[in-house]
VOZA-503223 format. One record per residue (C-alpha): residue number from 1; x, y, z. Coordinates in steps of 0.05 Angstrom, whole numbers, plus 5000, padded with zeros to 4 digits. Example, Ala and Ser with C-alpha at 12.3 -4.5 7.8 and 13.67 -1.06 7.14 Angstrom:
BEGIN
+-----+------+------+------+
!   n !   px !   py !   pz !
+-----+------+------+------+
!   1 ! 5246 ! 4910 ! 5156 !
!   2 ! 5273 ! 4979 ! 5143 !
+-----+------+------+------+
***
This chain:
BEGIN
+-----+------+------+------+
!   n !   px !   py !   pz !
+-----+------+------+------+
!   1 ! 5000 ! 5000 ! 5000 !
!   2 ! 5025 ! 5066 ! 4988 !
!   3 ! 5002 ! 5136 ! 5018 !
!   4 ! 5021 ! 5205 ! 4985 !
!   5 ! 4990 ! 5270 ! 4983 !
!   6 ! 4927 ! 5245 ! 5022 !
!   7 ! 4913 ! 5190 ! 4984 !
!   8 ! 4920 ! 5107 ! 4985 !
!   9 ! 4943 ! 5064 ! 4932 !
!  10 ! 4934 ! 4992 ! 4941 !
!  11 ! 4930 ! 4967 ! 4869 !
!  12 ! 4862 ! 4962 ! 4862 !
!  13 ! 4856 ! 5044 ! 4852 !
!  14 ! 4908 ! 5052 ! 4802 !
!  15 ! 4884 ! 5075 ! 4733 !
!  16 ! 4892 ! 5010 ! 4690 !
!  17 ! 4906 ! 4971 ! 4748 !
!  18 ! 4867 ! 4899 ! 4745 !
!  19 ! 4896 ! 4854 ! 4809 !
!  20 ! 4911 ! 4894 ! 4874 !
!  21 ! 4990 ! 4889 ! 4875 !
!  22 ! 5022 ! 4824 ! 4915 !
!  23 ! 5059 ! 4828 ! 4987 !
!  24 ! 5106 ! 4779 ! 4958 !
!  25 ! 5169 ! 4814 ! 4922 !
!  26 ! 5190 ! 4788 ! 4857 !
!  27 ! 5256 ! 4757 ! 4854 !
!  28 ! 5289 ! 4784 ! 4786 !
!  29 ! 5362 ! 4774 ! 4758 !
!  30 ! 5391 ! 4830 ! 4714 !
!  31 ! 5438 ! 4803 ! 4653 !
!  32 ! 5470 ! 4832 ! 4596 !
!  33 ! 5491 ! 4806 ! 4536 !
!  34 ! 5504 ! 4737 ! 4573 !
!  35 ! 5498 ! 4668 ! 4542 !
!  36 ! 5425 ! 4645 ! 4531 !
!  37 ! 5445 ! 4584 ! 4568 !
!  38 ! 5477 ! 4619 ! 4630 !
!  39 ! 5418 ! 4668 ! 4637 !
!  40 ! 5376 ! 4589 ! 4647 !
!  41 ! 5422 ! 4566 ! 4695 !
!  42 ! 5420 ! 4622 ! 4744 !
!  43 ! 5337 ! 4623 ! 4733 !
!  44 ! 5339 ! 4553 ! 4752 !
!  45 ! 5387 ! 4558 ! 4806 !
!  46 ! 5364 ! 4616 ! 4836 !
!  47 ! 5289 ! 4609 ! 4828 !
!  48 ! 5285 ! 4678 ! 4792 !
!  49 ! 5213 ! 4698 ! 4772 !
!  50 ! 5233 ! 4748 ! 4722 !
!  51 ! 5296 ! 4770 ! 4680 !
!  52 ! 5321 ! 4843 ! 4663 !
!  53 ! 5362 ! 4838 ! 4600 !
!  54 ! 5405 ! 4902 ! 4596 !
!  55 ! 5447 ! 4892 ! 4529 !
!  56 ! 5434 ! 4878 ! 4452 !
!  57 ! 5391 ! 4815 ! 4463 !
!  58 ! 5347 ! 4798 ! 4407 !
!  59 ! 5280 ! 4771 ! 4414 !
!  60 ! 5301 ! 4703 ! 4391 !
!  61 ! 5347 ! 4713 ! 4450 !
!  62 ! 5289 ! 4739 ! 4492 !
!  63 ! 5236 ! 4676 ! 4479 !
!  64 ! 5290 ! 4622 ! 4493 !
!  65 ! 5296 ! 4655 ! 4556 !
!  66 ! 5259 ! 4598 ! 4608 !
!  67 ! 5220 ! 4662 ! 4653 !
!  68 ! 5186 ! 4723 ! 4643 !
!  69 ! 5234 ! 4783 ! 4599 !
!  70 ! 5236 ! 4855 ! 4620 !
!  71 ! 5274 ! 4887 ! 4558 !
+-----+------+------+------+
***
């Protein structure tokens, strides 16, 4: 939940919002321009939920990734 100038947001009042926002923080690994196969293994190993690729990644790069992309 967040409070600012007098008001509260809890996810459910955000314009375009459609879940309330989760308690639980994502866990989420930031890579660039690493092996496709690397990027897997830490997902896997680290139980990553999501994956922030920072360099010249492709999106034939980005779909063989085995988690949710930010790009």
């Amino acid at each position: 939940m967040i409070k600012a100038l007098g008001s509260t947001l809890d996810g459910s009042n955000i314009p375009g919002s459609t879940a309330p926002a989760s308690n639980i923080p994502h866990v989420v690994g930031l890579f660039a321009d690493q092996p496709v196969a690397e990027v897997n293994q830490v997902v896997k190993s680290c139980g990553l939920d999501l994956v922030q690729l920072c360099g010249r990644e492709s999106l034939d790069y980005c779909q063989q990734v085995e988690t949710q992309v930010i790009k």
